[in-house]
Each structure stands twice: as C-alpha cells, then as structure tokens.
DRENKESE-139018 format. One record per residue: x, y, z of N, C-alpha, C, CB in turn; residue in three letters. Coordinates in steps of 0.05 Angstrom, whole numbers, plus 5000, padded with zeros to 4 digits. Glycine has a CB too. Example, Ala and Ser with C-alpha at 12.3 -4.5 7.8 and 13.67 -1.06 7.14 Angstrom:
BEGIN
   nxx   nyy   nzz  caxx  cayy  cazz   cxx   cyy   czz  cbxx  cbyy  cbzz  sevo
  5264  4886  5156  5246  4910  5156  5264  4934  5156  5226  4911  5181   ALA
  5257  4955  5142  5273  4979  5143  5258  5001  5157  5282  4988  5114   SER
//
This chain:
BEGIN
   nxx   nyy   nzz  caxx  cayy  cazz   cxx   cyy   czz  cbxx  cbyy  cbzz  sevo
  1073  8760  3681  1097  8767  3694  1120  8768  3674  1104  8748  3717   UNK
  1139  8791  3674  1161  8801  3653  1183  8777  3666  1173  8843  3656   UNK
  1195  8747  3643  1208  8731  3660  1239  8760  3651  1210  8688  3647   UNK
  1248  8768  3645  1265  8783  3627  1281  8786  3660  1249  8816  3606   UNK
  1300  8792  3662  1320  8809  3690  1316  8837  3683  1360  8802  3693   UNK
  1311  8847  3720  1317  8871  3715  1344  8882  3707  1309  8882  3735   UNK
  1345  8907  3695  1376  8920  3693  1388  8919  3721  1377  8953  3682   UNK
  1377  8916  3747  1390  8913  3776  1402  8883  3778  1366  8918  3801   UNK
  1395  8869  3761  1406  8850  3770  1428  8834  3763  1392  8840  3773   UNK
  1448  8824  3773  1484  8820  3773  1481  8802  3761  1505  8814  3800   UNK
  1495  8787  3740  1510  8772  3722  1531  8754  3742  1526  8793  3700   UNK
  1532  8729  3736  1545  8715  3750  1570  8710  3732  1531  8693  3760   UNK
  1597  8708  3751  1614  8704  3737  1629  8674  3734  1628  8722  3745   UNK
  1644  8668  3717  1650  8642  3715  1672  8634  3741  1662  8637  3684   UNK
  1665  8608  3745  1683  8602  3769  1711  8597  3762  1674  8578  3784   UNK
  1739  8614  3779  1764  8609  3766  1769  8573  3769  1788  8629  3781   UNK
  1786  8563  3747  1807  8540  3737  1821  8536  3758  1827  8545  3712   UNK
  1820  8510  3771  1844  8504  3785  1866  8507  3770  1845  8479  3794   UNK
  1890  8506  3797  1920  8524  3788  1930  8499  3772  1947  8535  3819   UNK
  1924  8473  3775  1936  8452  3758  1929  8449  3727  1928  8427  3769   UNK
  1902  8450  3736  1887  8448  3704  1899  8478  3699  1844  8444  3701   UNK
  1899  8498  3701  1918  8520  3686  1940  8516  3676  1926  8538  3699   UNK
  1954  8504  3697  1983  8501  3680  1981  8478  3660  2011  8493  3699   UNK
  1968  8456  3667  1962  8439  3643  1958  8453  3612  1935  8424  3651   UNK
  1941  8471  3610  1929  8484  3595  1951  8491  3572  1915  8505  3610   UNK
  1970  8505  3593  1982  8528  3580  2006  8503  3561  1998  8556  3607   UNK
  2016  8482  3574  2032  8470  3573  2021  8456  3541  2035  8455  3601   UNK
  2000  8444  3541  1990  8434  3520  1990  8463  3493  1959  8421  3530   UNK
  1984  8482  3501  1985  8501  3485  2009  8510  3472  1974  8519  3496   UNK
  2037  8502  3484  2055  8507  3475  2070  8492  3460  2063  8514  3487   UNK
  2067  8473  3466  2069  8450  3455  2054  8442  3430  2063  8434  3473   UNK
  2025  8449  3423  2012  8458  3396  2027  8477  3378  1988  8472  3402   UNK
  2038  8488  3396  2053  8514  3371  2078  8514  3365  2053  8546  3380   UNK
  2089  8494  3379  2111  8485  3375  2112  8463  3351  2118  8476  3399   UNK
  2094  8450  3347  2084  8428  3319  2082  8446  3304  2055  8409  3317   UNK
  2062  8468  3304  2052  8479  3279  2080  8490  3267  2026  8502  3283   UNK
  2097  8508  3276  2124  8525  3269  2135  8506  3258  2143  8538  3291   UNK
  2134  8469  3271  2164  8450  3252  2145  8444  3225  2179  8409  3270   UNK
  2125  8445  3234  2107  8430  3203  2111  8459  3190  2064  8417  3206   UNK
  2110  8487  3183  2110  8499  3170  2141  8508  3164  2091  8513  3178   UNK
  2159  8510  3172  2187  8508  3168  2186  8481  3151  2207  8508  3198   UNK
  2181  8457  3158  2190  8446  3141  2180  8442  3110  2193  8428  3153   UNK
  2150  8452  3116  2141  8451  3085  2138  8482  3062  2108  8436  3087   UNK
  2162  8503  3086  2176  8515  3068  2198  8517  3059  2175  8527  3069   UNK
  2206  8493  3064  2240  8485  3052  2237  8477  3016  2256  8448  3072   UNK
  2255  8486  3002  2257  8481  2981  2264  8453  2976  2269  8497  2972   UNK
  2251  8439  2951  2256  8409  2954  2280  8406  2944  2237  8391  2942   UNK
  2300  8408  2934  2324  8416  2922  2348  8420  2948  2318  8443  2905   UNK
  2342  8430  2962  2351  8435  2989  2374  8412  3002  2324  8435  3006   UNK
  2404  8417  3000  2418  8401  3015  2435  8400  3045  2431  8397  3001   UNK
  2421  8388  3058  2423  8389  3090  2453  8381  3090  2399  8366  3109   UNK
  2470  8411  3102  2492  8409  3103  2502  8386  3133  2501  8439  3103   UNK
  2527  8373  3126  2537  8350  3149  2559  8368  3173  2559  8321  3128   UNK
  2557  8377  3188  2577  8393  3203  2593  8363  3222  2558  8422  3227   UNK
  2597  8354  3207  2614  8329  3221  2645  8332  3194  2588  8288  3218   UNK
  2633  8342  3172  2663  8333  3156  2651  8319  3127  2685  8303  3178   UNK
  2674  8321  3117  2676  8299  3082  2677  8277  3094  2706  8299  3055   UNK
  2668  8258  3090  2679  8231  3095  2705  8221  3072  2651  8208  3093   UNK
  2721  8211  3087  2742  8206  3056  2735  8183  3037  2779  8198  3064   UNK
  2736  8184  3023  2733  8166  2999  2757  8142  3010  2741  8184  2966   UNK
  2750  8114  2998  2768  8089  3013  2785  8089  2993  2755  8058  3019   UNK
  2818  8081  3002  2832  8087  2990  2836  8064  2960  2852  8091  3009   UNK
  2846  8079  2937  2842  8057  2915  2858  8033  2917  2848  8067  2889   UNK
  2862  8006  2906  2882  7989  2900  2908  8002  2893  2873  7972  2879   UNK
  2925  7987  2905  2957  7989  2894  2966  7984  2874  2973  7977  2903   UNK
  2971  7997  2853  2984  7979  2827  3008  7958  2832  2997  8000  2805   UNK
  3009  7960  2855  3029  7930  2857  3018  7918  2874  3062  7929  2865   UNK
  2996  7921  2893  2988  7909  2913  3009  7912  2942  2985  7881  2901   UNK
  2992  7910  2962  2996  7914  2993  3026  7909  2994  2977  7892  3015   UNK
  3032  7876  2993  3060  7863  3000  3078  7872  2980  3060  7832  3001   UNK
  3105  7883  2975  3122  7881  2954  3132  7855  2952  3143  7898  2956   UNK
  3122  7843  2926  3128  7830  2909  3112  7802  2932  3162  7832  2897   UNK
  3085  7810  2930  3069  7790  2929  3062  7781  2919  3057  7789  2934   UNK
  3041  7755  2925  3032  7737  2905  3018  7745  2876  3015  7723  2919   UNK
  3023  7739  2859  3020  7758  2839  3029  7776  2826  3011  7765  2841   UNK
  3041  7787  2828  3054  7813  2823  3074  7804  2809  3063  7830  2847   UNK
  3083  7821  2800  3117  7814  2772  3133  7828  2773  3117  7817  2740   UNK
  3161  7811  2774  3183  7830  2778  3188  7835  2745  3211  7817  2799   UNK
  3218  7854  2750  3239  7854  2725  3256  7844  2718  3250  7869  2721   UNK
  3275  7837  2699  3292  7822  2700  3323  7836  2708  3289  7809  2674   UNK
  3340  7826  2711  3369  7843  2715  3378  7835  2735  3370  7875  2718   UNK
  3401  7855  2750  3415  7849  2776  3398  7860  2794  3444  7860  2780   UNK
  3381  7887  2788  3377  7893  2809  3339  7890  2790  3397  7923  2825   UNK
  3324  7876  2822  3303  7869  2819  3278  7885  2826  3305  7849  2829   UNK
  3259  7888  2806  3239  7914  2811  3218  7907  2809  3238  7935  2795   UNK
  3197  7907  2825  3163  7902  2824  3157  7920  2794  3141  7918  2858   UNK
  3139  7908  2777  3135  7922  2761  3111  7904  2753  3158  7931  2744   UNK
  3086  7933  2729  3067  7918  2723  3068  7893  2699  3050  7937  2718   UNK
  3050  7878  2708  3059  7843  2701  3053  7846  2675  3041  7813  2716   UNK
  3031  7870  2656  3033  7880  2626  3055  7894  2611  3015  7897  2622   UNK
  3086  7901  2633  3095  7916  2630  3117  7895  2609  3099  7933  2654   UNK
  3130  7917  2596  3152  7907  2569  3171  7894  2600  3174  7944  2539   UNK
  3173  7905  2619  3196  7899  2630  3192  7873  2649  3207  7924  2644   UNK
  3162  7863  2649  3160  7843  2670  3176  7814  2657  3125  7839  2679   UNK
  3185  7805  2674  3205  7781  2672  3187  7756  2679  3232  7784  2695   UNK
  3175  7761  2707  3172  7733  2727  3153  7743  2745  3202  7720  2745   UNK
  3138  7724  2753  3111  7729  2779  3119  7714  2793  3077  7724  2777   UNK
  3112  7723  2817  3112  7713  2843  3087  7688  2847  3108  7739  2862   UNK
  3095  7666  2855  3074  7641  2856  3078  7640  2885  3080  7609  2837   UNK
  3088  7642  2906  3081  7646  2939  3101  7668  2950  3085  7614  2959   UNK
  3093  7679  2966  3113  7691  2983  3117  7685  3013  3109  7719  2981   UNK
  3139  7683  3028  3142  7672  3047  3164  7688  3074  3150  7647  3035   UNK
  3162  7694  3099  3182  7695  3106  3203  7681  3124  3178  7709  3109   UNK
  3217  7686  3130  3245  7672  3132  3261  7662  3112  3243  7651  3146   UNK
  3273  7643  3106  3292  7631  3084  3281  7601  3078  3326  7630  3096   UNK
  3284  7605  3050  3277  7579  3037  3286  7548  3046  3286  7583  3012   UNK
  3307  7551  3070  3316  7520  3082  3291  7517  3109  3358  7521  3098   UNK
  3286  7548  3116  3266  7535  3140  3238  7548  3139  3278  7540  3172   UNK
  3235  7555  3117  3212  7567  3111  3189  7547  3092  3221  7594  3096   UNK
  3164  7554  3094  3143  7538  3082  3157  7525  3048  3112  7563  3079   UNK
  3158  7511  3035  3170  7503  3011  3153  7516  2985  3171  7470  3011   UNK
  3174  7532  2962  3158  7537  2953  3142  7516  2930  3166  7558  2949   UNK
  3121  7520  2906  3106  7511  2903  3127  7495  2875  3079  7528  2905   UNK
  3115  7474  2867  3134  7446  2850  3143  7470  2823  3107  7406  2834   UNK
  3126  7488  2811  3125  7502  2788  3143  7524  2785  3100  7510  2784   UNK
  3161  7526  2810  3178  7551  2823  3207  7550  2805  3185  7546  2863   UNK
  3208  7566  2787  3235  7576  2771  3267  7575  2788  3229  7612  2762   UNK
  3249  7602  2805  3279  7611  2822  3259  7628  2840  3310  7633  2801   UNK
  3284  7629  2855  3278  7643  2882  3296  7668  2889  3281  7623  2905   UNK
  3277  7690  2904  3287  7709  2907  3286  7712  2935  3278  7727  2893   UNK
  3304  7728  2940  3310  7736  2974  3293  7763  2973  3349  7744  2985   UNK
  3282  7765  2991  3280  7796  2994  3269  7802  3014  3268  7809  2975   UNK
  3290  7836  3014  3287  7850  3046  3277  7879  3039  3320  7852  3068   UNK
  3255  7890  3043  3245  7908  3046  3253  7922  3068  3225  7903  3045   UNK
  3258  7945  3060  3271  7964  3086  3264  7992  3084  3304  7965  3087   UNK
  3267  8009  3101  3270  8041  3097  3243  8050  3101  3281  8051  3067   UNK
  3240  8083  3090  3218  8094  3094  3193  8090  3077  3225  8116  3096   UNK
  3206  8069  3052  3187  8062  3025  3165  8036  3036  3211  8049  2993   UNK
  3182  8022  3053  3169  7999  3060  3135  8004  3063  3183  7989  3086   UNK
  3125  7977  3052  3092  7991  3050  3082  7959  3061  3075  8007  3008   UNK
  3099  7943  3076  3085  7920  3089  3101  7915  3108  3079  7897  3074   UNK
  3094  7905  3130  3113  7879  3154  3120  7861  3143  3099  7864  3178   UNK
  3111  7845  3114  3134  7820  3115  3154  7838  3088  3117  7778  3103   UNK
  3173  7848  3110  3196  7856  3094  3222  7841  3092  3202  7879  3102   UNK
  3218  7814  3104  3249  7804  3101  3230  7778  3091  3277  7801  3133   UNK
  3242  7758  3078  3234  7734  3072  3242  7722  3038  3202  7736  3078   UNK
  3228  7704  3020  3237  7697  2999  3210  7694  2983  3254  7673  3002   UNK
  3214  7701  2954  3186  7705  2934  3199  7675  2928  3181  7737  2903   UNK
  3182  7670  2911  3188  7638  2897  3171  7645  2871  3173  7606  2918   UNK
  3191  7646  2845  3186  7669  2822  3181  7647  2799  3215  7695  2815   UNK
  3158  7647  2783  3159  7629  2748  3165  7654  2725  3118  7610  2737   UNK
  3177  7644  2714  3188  7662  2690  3160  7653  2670  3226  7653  2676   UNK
  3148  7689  2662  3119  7694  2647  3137  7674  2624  3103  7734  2636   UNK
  3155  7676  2610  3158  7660  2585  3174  7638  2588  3169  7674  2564   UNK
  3184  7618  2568  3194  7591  2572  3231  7616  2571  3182  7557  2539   UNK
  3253  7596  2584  3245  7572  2595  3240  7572  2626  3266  7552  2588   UNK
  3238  7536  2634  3223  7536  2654  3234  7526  2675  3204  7525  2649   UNK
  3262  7524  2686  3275  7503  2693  3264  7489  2720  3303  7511  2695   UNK
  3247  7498  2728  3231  7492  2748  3217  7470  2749  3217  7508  2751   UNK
  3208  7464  2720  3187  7446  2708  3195  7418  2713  3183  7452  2678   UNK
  3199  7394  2722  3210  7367  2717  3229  7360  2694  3188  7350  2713   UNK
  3248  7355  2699  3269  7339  2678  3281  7362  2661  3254  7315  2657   UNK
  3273  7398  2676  3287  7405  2656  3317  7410  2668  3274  7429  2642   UNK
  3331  7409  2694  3348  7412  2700  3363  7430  2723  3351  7413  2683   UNK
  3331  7444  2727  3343  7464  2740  3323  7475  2762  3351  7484  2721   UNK
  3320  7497  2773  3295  7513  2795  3308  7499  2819  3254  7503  2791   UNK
  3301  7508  2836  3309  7508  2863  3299  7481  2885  3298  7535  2874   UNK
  3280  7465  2876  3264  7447  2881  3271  7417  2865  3237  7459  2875   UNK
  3275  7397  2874  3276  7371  2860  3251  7360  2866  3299  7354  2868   UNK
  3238  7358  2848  3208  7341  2841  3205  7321  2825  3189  7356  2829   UNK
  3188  7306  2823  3178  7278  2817  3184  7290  2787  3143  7265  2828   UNK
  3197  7276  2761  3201  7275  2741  3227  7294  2733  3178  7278  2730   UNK
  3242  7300  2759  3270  7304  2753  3297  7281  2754  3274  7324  2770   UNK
  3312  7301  2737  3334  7272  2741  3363  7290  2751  3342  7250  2702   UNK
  3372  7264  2769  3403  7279  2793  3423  7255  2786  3395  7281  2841   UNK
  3448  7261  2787  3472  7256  2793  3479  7248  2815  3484  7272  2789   UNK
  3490  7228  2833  3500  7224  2853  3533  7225  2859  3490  7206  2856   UNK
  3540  7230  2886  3559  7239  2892  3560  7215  2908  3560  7266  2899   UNK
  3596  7200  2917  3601  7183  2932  3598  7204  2974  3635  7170  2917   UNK
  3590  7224  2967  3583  7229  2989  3553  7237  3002  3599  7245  2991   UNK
  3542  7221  2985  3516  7223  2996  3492  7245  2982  3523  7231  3023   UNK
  3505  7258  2971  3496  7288  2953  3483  7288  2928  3519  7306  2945   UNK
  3464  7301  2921  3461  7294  2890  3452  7317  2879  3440  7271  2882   UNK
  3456  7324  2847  3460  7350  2838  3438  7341  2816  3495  7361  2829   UNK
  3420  7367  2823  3398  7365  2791  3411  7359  2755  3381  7402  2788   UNK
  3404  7354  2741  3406  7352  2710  3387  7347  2700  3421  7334  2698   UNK
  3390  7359  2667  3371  7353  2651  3372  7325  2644  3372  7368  2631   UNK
  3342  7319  2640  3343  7295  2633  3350  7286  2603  3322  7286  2642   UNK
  3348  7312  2595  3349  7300  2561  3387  7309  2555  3319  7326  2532   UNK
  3397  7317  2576  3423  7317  2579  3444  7286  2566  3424  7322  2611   UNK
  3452  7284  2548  3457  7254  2542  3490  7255  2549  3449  7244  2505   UNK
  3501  7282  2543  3532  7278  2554  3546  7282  2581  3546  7292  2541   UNK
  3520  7266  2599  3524  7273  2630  3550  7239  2634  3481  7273  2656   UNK
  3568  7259  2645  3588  7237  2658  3583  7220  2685  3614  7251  2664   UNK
  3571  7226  2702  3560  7212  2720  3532  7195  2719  3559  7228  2737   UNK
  3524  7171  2727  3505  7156  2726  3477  7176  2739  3514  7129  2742   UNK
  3462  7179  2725  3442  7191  2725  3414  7185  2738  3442  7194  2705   UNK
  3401  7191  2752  3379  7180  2771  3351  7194  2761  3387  7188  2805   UNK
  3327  7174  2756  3310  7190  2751  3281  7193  2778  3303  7180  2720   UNK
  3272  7213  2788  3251  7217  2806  3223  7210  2794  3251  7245  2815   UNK
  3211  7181  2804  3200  7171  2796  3173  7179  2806  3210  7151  2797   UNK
  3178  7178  2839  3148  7177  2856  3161  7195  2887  3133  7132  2864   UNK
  3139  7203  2899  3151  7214  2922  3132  7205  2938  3157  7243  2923   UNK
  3139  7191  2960  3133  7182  2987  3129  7196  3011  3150  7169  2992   UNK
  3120  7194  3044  3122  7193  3056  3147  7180  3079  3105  7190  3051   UNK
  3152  7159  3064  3179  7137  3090  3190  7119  3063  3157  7106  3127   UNK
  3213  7113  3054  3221  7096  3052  3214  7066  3041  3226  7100  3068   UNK
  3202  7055  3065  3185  7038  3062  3167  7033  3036  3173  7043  3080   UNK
  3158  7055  3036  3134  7050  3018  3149  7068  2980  3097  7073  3038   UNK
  3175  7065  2978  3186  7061  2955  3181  7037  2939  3208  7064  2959   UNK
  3177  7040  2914  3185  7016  2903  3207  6989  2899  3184  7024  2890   UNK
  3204  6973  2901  3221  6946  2907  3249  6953  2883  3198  6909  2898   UNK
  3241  6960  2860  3260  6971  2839  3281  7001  2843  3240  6976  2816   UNK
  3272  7015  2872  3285  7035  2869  3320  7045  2874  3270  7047  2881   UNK
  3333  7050  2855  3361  7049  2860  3369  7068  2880  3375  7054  2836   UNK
  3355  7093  2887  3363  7112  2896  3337  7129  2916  3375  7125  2874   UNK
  3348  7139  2935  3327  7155  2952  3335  7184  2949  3327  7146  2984   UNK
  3323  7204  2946  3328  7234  2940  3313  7239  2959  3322  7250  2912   UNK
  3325  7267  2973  3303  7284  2997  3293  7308  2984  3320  7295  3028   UNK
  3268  7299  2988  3248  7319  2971  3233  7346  2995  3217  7295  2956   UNK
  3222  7359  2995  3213  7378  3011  3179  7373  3016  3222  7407  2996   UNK
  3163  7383  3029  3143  7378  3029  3127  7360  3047  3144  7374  3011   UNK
  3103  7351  3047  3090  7328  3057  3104  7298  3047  3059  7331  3048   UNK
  3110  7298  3030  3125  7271  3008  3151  7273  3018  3126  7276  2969   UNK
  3166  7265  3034  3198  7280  3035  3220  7265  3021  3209  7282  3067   UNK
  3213  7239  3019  3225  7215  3002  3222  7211  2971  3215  7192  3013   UNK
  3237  7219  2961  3242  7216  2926  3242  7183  2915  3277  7230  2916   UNK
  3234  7168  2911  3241  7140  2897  3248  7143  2869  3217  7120  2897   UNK
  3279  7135  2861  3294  7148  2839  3298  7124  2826  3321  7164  2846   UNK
  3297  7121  2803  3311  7092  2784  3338  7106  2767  3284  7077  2754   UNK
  3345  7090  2767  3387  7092  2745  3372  7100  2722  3416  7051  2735   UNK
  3382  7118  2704  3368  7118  2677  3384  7108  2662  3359  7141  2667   UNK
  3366  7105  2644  3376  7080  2616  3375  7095  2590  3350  7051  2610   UNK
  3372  7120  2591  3378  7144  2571  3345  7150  2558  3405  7133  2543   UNK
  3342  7168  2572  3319  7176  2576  3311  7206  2544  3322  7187  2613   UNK
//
C-alpha cells in the first residue's frame, strides 16, 4: 500500500494564537528592537564624544577676598594716617592688624585682647559695604615696635597686669610708663589681677578696675622701678 497522500488530499492548517498571546508577542518584539537600536547608537558614538549639559555652566565658586569678608577683620591690616585704609598686610603701607573685631563700642562691647595698641572705631556704610558688622571697633597691634599696649609701656587702651598708673584724689587713675622716672605723682604698679578684692594681696596699696574675667587690679606704690 502507497503510505504517500494523494494529490486530493487537504493540508491542515495551523491553529490561530490566542488574541492575548498575540499581543504578548508583538509587545516583547518591540521591546527587542528597542535594545538592539540603544546598544547600536551607543556603540556608534565616538569615544571622544562630549555629552552636552542643557542645564547651563555651573559658575565657578567665588575666589577669596584680598582683604577678606569683614572690613578690617581679624587679620587684615590697616594704613597708617588720618584717614584709615584696609590694605594688604605685605603692603609698604600696612601700619597695624587687627587682633579682634567687635561690634558696638569698646565701654560695652566684648574687651579687646591684653596685646591691643589702639583702637579703632569703625562704621562701614554705603553701597561699598561688603559685610553686616558695619558699625563697631577693630582693636589694632602695630606690625612694628612701638608697642604701647604691651605692660609698663605706658600706653594702649587697656590697663593690664605689669602696668603702672597715677592716682587721682578723685578716685581715677591715669596709665604711665613705668620706666618713666620724672613722673610727679606717686606711681602704682599692677601686680596681679583678681576676681573680688578679697583675694588681693595683704601688701596691696591700690585697687585698679581692670576689664575682663579678672576685673580687680592689685597695685603696689612703686619704689622706682
């Protein structure tokens, strides 16, 4: 017997895909060709290639101040003269640095530091101003001698332990040098500085009001120092 089909006889056809599994199909298929296009775009990019930012430059952060943020902050150096100028502290013209800066005024403001020359006022104003503490007082050491700031030399704005004062029958007493020998008034030297009174020495002729945590001066008469 011929197993072979006759030419009469029909071919069966394949059974259609459910409508789900179709769309499945197609979905996965697009999604294949959607990979293949990023993988071939991207490995025909030149390696050299710089992916532009459509956001902007970013700015660069701004540099240091050659005088710094505060005028005539800590650090920083003025000039010498009447009229007073931040200037660089290498400069021919710098005078004096700033050792604290403070605002308000030096009677009710933080005290400045024992090493303090002189003191400056200063008010920052106008359209130059380049900080908020524009009113207040620098507390300035002169870069070269002299120092009057220093103990016993006579002078700075501060009376500290190893200065010597003058008294007044009213209660008052005025700085001097100590190596001053043709002082006409009896002369007082700042020996130690205290807390209260109390805790002065049994020898001390005189009490001075000092600034600070210490507010009590314990002073001896000098004997020519």
């Amino acid at each position: 017997m011929d197993e072979r089909m006759s030419s009469g006889a029909r071919s069966r056809r394949p059974a259609p895909l459910p409508a789900r599994v179709a769309l499945a199909a197609r979905v996965i298929l697009a999604v294949a060709a959607f990979v293949v296009a990023l993988l071939l775009t991207t490995a025909c990019e030149a390696p050299g290639r710089t992916v532009t930012d459509d956001r902007g430059p970013v700015p660069a952060p701004p540099g240091p101040s050659p005088y710094g943020v505060v005028f005539l902050g800590p650090g920083d150096c003025s000039s010498r003269g009447p009229v007073i100028r931040e200037v660089f502290c290498r400069s021919e013209k710098a005078a004096a640095t700033v050792l604290a800066r403070h605002l308000g005024t030096p009677s009710s403001g933080p005290p400045c530091p024992d090493a303090t020359d002189f003191v400056l006022h200063v008010s920052e104003t106008g359209t130059g101003a380049r900080s908020r503490l524009t009113t207040g007082y620098a507390c300035m050491r002169n870069l070269e001698p002299p120092h009057p700031g220093d103990p016993g030399q006579g002078g700075g704005p501060l009376t500290v332990v190893g200065d010597c004062v003058t008294a007044s029958g009213a209660g008052e007493v005025t700085e001097t040098a100590c190596a001053d020998a043709g002082g006409r008034a009896p002369r007082y030297r700042v020996e130690s500085a205290v807390r209260r009174r109390a805790q002065c020495p049994d020898d001390t002729d005189l009490f001075v009001s000092l600034r600070g945590e210490k507010p009590v001066g314990c002073a001896r008469r000098s004997t020519g120092w």
